[in-house]
C-alpha atoms as one frame of an Amber mdcrd trajectory, in Angstrom:
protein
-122.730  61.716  88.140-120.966  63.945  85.581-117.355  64.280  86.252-116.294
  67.602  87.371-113.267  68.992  88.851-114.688  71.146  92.298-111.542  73.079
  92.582-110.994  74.382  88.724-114.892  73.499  88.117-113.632  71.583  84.740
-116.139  69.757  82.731-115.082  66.791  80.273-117.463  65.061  78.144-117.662
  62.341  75.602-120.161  61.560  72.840-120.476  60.044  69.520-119.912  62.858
  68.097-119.006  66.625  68.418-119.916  68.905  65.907-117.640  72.875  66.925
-119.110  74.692  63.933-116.265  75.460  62.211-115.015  71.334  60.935-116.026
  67.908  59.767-117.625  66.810  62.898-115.353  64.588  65.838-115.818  61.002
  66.433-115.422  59.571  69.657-114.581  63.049  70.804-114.565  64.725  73.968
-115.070  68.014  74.904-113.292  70.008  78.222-115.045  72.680  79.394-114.048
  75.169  82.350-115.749  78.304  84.112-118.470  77.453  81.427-115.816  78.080
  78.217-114.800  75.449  76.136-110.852  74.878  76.824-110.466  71.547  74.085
-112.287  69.419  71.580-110.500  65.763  71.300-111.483  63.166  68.434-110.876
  59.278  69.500-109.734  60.403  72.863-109.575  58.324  76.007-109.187  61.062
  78.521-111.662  60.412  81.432-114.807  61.960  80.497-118.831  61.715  81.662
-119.449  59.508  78.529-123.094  60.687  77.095-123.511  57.865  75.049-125.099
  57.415  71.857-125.145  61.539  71.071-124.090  64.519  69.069-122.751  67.132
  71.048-124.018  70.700  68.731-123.350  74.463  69.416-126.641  75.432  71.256
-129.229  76.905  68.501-129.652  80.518  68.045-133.206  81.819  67.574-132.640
  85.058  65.544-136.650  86.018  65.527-139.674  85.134  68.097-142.307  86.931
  69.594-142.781  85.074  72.994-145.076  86.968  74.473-147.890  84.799  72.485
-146.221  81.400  73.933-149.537  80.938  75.812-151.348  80.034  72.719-151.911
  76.136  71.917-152.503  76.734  68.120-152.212  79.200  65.621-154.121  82.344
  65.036-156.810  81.631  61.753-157.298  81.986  58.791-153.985  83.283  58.113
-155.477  85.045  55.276-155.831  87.841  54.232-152.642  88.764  56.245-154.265
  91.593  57.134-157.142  89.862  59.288-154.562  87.662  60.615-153.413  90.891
  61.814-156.465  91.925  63.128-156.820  88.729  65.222-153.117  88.636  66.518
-153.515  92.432  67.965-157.476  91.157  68.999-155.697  88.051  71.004-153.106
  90.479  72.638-155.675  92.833  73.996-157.832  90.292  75.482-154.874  88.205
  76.601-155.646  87.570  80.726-152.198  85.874  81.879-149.310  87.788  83.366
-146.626  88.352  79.965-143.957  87.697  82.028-145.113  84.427  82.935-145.934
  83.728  79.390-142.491  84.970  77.682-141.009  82.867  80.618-143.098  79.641
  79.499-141.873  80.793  76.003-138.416  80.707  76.806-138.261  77.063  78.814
-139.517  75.711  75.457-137.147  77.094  73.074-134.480  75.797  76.020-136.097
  72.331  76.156-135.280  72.869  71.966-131.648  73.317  72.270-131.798  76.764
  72.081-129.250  78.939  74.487-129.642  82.460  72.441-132.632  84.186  71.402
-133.516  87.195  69.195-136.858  88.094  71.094-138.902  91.336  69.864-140.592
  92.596  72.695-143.395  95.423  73.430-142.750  95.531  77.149-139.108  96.422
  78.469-140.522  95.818  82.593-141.029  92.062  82.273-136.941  91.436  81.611
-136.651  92.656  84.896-138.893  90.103  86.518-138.280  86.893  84.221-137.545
  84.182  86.483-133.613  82.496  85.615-132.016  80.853  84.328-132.845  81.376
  80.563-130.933  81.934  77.301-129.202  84.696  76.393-131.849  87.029  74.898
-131.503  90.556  72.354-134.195  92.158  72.916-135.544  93.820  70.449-137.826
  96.892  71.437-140.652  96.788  68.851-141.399 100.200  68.281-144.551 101.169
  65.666-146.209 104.702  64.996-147.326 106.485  62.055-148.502 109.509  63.561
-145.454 112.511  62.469-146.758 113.133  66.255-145.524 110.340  68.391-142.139
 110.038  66.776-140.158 111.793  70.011-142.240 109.867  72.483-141.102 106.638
  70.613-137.348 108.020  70.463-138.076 108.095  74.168-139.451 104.766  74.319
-136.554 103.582  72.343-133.931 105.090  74.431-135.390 104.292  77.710-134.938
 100.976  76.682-131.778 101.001  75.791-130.828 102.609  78.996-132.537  99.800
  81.293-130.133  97.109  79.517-127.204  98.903  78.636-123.842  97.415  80.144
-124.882  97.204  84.041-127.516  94.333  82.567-130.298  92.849  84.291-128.021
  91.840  87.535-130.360  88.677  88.982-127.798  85.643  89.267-128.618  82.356
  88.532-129.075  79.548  90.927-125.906  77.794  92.580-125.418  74.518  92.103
-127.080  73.704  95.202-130.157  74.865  94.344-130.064  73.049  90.548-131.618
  71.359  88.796-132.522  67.686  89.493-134.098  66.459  86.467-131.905  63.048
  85.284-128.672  63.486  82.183-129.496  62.233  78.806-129.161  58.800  80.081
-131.293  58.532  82.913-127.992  57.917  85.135-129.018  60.046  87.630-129.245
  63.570  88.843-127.727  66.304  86.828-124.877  68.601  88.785-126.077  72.518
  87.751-122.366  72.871  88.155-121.818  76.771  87.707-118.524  77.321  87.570
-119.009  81.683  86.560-121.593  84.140  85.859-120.648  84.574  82.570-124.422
  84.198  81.752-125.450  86.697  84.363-125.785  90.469  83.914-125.337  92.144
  80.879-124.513  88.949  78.584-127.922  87.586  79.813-129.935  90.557  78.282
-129.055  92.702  75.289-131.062  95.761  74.022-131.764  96.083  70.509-134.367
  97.683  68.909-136.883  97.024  66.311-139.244  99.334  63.949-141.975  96.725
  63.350-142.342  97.147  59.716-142.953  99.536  57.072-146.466  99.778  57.170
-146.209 100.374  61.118-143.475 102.916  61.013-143.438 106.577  60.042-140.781
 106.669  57.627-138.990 109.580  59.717-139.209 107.670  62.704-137.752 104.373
  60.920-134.764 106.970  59.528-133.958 108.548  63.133-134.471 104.765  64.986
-131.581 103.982  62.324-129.731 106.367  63.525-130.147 105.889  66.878-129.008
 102.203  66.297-126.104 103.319  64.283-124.666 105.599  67.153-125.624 103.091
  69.909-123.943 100.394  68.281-126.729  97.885  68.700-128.609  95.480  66.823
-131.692  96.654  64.121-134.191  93.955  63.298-137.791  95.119  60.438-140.254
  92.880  59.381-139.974  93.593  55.539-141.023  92.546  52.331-143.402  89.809
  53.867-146.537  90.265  51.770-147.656  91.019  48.068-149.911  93.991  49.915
-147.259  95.493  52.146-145.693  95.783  48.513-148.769  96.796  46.877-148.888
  99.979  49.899-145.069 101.212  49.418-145.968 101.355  45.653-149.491 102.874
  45.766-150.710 103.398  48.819-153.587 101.163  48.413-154.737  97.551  49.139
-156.112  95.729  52.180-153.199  97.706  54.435-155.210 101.262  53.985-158.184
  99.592  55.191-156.894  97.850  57.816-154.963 101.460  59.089-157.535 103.429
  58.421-159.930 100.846  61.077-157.369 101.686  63.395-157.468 105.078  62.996
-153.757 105.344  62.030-153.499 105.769  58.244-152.838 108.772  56.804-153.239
 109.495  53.170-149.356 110.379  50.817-147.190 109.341  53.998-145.486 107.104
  51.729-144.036 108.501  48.381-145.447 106.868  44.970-143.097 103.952  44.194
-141.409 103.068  47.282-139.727  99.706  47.446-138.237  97.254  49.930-134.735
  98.634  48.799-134.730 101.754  50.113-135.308 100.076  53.741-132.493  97.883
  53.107-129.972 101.119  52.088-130.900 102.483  55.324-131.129  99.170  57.349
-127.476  98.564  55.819-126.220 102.177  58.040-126.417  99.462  61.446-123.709
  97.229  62.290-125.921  94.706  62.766-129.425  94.373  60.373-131.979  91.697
  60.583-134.364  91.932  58.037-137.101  89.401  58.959-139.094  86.832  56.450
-138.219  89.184  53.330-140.813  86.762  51.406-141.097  88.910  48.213-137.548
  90.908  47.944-136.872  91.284  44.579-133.760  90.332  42.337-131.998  93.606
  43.149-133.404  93.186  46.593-131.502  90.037  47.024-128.605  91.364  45.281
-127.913  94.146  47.685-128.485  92.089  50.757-126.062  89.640  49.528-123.586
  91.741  49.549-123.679  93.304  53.186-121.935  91.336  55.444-123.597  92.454
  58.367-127.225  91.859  56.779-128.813  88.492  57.699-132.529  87.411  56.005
-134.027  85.464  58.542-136.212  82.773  57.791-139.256  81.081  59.511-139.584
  77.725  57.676-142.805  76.896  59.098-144.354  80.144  59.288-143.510  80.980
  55.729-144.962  77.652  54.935-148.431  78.184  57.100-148.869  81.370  55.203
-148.482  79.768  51.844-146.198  82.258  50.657-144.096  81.758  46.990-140.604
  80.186  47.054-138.707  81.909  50.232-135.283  83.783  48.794-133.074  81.904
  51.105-131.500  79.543  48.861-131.215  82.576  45.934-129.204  84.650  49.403
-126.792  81.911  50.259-125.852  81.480  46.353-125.026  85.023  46.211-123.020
  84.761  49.323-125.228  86.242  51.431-126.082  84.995  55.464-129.483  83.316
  56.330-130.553  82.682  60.279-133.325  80.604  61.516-136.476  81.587  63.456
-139.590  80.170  64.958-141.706  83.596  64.849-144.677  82.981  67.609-146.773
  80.576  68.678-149.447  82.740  66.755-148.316  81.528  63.362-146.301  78.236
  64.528-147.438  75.265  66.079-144.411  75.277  68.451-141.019  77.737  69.138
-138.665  74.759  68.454-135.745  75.503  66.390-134.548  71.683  66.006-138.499
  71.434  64.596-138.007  74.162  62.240-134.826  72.117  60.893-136.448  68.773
  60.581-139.068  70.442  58.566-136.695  72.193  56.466-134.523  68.960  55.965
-137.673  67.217  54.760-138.452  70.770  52.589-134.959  70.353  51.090-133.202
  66.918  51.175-130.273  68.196  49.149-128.589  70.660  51.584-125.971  68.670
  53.705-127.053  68.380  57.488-123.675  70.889  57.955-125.188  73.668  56.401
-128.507  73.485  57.568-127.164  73.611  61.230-125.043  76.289  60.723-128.032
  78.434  59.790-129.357  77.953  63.138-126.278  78.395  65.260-123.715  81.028
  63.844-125.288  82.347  61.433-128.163  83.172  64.197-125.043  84.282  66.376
-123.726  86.770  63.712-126.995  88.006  62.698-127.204  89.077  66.403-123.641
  90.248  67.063-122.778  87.559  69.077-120.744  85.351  67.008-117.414  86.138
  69.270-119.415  84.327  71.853-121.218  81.968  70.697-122.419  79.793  67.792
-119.127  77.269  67.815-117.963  75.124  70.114-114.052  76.499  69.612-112.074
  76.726  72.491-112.510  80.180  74.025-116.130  80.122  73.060-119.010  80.427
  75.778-120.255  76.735  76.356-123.576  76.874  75.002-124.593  73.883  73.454
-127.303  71.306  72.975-127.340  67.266  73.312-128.572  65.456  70.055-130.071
  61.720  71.280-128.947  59.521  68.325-130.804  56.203  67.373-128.558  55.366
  64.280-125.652  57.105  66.028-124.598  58.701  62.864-124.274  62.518  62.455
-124.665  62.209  58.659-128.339  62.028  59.456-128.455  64.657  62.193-131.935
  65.555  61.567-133.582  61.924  61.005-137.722  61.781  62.745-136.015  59.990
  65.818-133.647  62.117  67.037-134.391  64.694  69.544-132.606  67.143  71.927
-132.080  65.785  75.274-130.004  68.353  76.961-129.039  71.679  76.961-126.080
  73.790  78.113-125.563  77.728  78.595-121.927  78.859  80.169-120.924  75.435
  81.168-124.601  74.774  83.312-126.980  72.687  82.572-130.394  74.148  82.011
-132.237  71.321  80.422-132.138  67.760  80.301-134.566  64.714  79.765-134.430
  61.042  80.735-134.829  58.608  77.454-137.345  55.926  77.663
């Protein structure tokens, strides 16, 4: 039984080691936790403390991109190329798709839980199913994919786009989450018993449970006076931007010249329409205007080029975000994100979908990368997939760190060496996960 104070509803844990976010990571440390925020981190402490064993104690990850409303898929959408028919198929999949997306986007979100995850940068096409998503779940941005080329629509997408930001402005999505008595029994990370869902707030309730944000797909979706005014809108709303840009040598190839597999693909779907993009159009000029928000993701950014990467280093409040796997699947070129960080530039992790990833784990997506690039120090990788995911999303006052004064998100590392120097070694797995001080994943170890 996890120790727990009833009457303050204090938390103390101990573990191998703690990693906050922000330090060399704490041996025999223990952390205090109350009202689900962390209150004190303790190296070689002997306070009494639940002692978790053989683990490492990590900030919960941050997804900064998925689409979960394919999470019903078992494998990938093929052939991957041309992009374009991948496209084709993925749009093919979601018209003929028979289950209920809110049970599917749930589904989605228990596995990126049962990943360590406890924040989530979710584009969505359908505001209604936040409303109905069954709790608890991770703190989600969701970002309102919004796609039209037709000079036509653009007011009825404004209207999309502001109707969503409406339904989750500051009054939230207001279902609570379960009280303790009706938690969750599954056993702690060492099979001791039954785990206490010991709420002590609703600080993951509400409003900090579901943020709007809003996305224009991508510049071969988007009318270019649409993307401008959606800009805009997320300039004066004060909320998060996320494009897909720069992801293929044709998107490229269509800024430029307005040709390539994109025309044919738009013109099958009875959207393209010839000179609505000027003669020599580059990923740059996005970025200037992407750069207006307080907050830009610009996702995958595969084939930005050296003034590209140059300008995007230089925003603070740009993040690339990276899908290691994804980018990988697709056999893309070498990804930019090393040439970013050099430059001093911030790079998040994502898992995109289950329609170009095997799985939407972000501890997955790190292995892989470790393996990828042995020479980048188990630190750094982490922090690209906890605050560096929380800035990219505006949340890094919140989350991200384990400092005191910080929401207590975080995620349970099972340790077979017990040594954090190799964090992201083939036997180590997440066996726990926190959001606000509950406890909305564990698993026994054989």
């Amino acid at each position: 039984m996890f120790r727990e104070d009833v009457v303050t509803n204090k938390l103390t844990f101990r573990a191998r080691s703690i990693y906050s976010g922000e330090s060399a990571p704490l041996e025999n440390a223990v952390i205090e936790i109350e009202d689900g925020i962390v209150t004190g981190l303790v190296e070689n402490s002997d306070l009494p403390a639940t002692d978790l064993g053989n683990v490492a104690i990590i900030p919960g990850l941050v997804n900064a991109h998925t689409h979960l409303e394919f999470s019903h898929l078992a494998n990938p959408v093929e052939p991957f190329l041309p992009f374009t028919n991948w496209i084709r198929n993925v749009v093919l999949e979601r018209k003929n798709r028979k289950e209920d997306v809110a049970e599917i986007v749930t589904r989605g979100m228990k596995e990126c839980m049962e990943s360590g995850q406890t924040t989530l940068g979710e584009i969505s096409t359908d505001d209604e199913i936040y409303e109905s998503i069954s709790l608890p779940h991770p703190k989600t941005v969701v970002f309102r994919e919004i796609l039209g080329l037709n000079p036509t629509d653009i007011e009825s997408n404004l209207q999309i786009t502001r109707k969503h930001l409406e339904r989750f402005s500051v009054t939230g999505v207001t279902a609570d989450l379960p009280s303790s008595a009706e938690g969750n029994q599954s056993r702690d990370c060492q099979g001791a018993g039954p785990l206490n869902n010991s709420r002590g707030s609703d600080h993951h309730a509400g409003s900090h449970n579901i943020i709007p944000a809003l996305s224009p797909h991508a510049p071969y979706s988007v009318h270019p006076h649409l993307f401008s005014q959606l800009v805009e809108l997320a300039k004066t709303e004060n909320v998060p931007i996320a494009m897909h840009l720069a992801e293929t040598q044709a998107e490229l190839q269509l800024l430029d010249k307005g040709e390539g597999e994109f025309v044919e693909m738009l013109e099958d779907f009875g959207v393209w329409q010839k000179g609505i993009f000027s003669p020599g159009i580059k990923p740059l000029e996005y970025l200037r205007q992407l750069a207006k928000v307080s907050h830009a993701l610009v996702v995958h950014g595969n084939y930005l080029d050296a003034d590209e990467i140059a300008f995007l280093s230089a925003q603070s409040h740009m993040t690339l975000i990276y899908c290691p796997r994804t980018h990988a699947a697709f056999g893309h070129t070498n990804h930019p994100w090393r040439r970013v960080l050099e430059q001093g530039g911030h790079i998040a992790l994502g898992t995109d979908s289950r329609a170009s990833n095997p799985d939407l784990s972000l501890w997955n997506e790190l292995c892989f990368l470790k393996i990828q690039f042995p020479q980048y120090d188990d630190v750094l990788l982490l922090q690209l997939a906890t605050q560096n995911g929380a800035r990219a999303l505006g949340l890094e006052r919140e989350t991200g760190t384990l400092l005191p004064g910080k929401t207590a998100d975080l995620a349970i590392v099972k340790l077979q060496d017990g040594s954090f120097s190799t964090l992201f070694h083939s036997s180590h797995r997440i066996c726990g996960t926190m959001l606000a001080g509950d406890w909305i994943f564990s698993a026994g170890l054989q």
